[in-house]
VMD Tcl script that builds the backbone (N, CA, C; Angstrom):
set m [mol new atoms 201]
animate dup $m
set s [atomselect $m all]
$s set {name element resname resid chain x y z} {
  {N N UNK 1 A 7.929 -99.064 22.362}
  {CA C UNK 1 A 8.960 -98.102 22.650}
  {C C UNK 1 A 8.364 -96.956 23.455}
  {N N UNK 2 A 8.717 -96.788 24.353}
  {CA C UNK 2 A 8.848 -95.173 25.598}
  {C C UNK 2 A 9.439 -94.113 24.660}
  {N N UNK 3 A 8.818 -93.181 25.079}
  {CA C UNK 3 A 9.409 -91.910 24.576}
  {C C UNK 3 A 10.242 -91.486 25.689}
  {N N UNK 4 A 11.328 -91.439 25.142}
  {CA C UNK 4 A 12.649 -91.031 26.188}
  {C C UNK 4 A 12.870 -89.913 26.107}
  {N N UNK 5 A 12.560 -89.217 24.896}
  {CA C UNK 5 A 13.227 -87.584 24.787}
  {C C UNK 5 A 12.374 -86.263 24.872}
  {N N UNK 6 A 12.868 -84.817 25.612}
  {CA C UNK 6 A 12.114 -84.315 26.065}
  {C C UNK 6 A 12.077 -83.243 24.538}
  {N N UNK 7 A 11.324 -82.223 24.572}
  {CA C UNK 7 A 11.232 -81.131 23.507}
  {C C UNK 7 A 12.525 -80.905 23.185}
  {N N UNK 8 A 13.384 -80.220 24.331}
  {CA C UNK 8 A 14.569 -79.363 23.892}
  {C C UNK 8 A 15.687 -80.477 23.563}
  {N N UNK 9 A 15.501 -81.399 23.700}
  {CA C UNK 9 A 16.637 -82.803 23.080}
  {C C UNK 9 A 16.245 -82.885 21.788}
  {N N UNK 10 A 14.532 -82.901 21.629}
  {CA C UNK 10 A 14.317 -82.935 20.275}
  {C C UNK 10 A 14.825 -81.598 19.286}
  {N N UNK 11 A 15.140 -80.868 19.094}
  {CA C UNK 11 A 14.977 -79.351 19.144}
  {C C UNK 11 A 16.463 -79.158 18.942}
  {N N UNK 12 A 17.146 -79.515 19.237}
  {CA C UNK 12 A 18.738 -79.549 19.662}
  {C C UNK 12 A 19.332 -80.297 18.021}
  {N N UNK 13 A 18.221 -82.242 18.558}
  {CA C UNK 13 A 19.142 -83.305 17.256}
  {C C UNK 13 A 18.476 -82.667 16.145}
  {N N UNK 14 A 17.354 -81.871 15.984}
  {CA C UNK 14 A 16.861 -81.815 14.652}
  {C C UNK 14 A 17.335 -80.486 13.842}
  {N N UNK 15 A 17.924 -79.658 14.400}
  {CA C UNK 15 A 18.911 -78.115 14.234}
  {C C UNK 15 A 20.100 -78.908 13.749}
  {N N UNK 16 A 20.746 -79.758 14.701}
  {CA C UNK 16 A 22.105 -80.610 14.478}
  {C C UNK 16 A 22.061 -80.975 13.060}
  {N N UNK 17 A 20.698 -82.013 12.279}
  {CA C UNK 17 A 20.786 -82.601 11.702}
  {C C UNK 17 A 20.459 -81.273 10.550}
  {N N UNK 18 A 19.497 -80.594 10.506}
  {CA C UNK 18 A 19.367 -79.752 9.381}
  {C C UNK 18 A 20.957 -78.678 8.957}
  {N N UNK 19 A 21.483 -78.871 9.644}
  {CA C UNK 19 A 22.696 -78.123 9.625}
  {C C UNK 19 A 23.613 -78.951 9.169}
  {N N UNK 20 A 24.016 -80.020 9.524}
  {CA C UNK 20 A 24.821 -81.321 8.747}
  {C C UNK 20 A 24.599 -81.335 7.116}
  {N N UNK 21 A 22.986 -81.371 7.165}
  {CA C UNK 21 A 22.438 -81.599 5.784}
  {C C UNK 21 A 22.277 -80.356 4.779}
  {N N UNK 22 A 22.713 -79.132 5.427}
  {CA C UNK 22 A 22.933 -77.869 4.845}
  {C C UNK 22 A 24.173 -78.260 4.295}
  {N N UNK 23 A 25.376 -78.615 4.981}
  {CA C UNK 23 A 26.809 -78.349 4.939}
  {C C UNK 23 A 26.654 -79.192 3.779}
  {N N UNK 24 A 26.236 -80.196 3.695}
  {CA C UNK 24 A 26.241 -81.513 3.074}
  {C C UNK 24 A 25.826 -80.884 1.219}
  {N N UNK 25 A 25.031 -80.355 1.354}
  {CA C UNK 25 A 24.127 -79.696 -0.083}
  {C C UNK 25 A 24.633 -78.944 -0.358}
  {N N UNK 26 A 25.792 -77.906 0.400}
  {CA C UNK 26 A 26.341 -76.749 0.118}
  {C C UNK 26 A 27.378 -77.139 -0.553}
  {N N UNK 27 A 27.837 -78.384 0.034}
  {CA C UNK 27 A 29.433 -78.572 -0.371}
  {C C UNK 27 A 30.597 -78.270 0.048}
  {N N UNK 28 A 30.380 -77.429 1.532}
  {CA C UNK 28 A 31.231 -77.174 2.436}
  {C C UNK 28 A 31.861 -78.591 3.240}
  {N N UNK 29 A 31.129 -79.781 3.153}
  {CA C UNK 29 A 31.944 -81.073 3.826}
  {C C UNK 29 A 31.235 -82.189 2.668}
  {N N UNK 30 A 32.572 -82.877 2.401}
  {CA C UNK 30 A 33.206 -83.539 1.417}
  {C C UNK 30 A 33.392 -85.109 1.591}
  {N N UNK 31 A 33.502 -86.266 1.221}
  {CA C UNK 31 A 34.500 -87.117 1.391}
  {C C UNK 31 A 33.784 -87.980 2.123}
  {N N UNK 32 A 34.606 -88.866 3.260}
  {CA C UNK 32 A 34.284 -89.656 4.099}
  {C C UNK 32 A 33.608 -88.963 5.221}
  {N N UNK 33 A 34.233 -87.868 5.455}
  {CA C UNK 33 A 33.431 -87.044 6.677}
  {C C UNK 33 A 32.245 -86.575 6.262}
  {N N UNK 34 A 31.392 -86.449 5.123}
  {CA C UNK 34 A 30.657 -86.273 4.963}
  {C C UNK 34 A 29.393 -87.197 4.816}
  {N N UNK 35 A 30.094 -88.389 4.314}
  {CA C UNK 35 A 29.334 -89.676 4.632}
  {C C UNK 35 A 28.557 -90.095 6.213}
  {N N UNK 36 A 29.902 -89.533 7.116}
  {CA C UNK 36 A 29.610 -90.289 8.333}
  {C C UNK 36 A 28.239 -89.284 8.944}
  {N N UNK 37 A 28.619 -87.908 8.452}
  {CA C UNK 37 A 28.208 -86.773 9.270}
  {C C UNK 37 A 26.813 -87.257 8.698}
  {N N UNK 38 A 26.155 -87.408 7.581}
  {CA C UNK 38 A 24.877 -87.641 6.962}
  {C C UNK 38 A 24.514 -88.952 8.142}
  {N N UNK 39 A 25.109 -89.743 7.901}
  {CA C UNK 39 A 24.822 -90.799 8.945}
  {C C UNK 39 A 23.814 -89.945 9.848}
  {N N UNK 40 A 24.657 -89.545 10.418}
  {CA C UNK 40 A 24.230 -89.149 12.441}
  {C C UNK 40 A 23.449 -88.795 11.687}
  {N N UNK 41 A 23.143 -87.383 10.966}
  {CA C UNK 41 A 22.328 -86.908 11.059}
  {C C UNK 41 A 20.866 -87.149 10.660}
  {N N UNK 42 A 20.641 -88.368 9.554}
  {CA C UNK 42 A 20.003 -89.138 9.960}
  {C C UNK 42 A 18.804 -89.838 10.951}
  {N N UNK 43 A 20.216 -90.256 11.704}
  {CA C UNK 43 A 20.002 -90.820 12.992}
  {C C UNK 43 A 19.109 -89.972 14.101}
  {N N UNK 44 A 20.108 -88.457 13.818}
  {CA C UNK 44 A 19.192 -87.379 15.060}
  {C C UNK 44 A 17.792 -86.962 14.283}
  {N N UNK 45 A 18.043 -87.086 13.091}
  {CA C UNK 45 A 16.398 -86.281 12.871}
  {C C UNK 45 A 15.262 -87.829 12.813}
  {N N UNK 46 A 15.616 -88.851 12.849}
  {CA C UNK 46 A 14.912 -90.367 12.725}
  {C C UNK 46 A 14.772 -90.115 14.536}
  {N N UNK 47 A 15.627 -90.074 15.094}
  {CA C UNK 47 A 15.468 -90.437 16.892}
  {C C UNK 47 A 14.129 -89.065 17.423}
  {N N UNK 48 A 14.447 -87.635 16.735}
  {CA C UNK 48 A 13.519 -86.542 17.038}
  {C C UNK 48 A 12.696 -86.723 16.904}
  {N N UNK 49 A 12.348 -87.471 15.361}
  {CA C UNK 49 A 10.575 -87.513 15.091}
  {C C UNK 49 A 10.012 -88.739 15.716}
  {N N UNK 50 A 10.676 -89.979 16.470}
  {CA C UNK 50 A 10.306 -90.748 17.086}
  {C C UNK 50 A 10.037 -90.580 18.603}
  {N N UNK 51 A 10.893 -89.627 18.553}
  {CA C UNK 51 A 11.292 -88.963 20.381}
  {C C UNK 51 A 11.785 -90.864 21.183}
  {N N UNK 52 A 12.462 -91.290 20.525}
  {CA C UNK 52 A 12.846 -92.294 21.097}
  {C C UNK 52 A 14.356 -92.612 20.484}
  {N N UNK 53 A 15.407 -92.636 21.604}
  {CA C UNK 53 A 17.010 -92.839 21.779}
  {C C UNK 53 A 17.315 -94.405 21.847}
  {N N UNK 54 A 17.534 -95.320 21.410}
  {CA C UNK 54 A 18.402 -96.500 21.858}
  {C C UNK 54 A 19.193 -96.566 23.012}
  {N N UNK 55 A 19.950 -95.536 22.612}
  {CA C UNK 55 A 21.557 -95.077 23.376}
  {C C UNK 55 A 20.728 -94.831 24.415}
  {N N UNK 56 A 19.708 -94.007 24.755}
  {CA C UNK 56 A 19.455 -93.442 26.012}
  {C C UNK 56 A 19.079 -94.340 26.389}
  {N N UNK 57 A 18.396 -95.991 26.244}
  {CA C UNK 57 A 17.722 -96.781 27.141}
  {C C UNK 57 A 18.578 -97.576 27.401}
  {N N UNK 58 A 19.722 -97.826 26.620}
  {CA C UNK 58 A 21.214 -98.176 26.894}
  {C C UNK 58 A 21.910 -97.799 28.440}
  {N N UNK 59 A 22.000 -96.536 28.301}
  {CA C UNK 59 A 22.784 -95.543 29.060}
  {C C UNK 59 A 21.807 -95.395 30.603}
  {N N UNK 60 A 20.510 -95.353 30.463}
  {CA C UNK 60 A 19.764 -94.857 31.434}
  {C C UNK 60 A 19.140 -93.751 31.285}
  {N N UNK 61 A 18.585 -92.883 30.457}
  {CA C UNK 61 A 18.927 -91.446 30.249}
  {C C UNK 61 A 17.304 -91.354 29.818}
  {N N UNK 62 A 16.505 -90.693 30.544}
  {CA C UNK 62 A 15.226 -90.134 30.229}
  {C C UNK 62 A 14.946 -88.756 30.259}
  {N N UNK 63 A 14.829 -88.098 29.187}
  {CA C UNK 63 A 14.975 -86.307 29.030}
  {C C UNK 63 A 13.188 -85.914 28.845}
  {N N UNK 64 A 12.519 -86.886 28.296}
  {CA C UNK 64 A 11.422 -86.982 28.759}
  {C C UNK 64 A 10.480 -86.373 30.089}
  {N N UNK 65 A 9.784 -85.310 30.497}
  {CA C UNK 65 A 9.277 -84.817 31.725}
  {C C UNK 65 A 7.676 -85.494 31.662}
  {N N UNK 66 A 7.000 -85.732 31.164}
  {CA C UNK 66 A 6.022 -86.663 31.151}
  {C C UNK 66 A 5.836 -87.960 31.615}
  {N N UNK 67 A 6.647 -88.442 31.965}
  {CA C UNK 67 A 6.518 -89.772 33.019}
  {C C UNK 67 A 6.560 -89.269 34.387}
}
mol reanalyze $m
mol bondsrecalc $m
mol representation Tube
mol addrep $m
């Protein structure tokens, strides 16, 4: 796997995700939406510490400045 993602992409999903997972512990989001939202977020803090996107090698998308 290529590292596709640059600092501030990383920096961005991993704020996203600690904030999901705030709401989540607080008890401010509930239910099914809270299920899904854990998902992503997940997903963004698993894709940050890998610095590697699926979607982006999908899509075309290198945020990466090191290549």
């Amino acid at each position: 796997m290529k590292k596709n993602m640059g600092a501030t992409d990383k920096l961005i999903r991993s704020i996203i995700g600690i904030i999901i997972a705030i709401l989540y512990y607080a008890g401010i989001i509930t239910g099914t939406l809270a299920i899904v939202l854990l998902a992503f977020a997940i997903i963004f803090l698993l894709t940050s510490f890998i610095s590697f996107c699926p979607l982006y090698t999908l899509l075309g998308i290198n945020t990466n400045k090191k290549i």
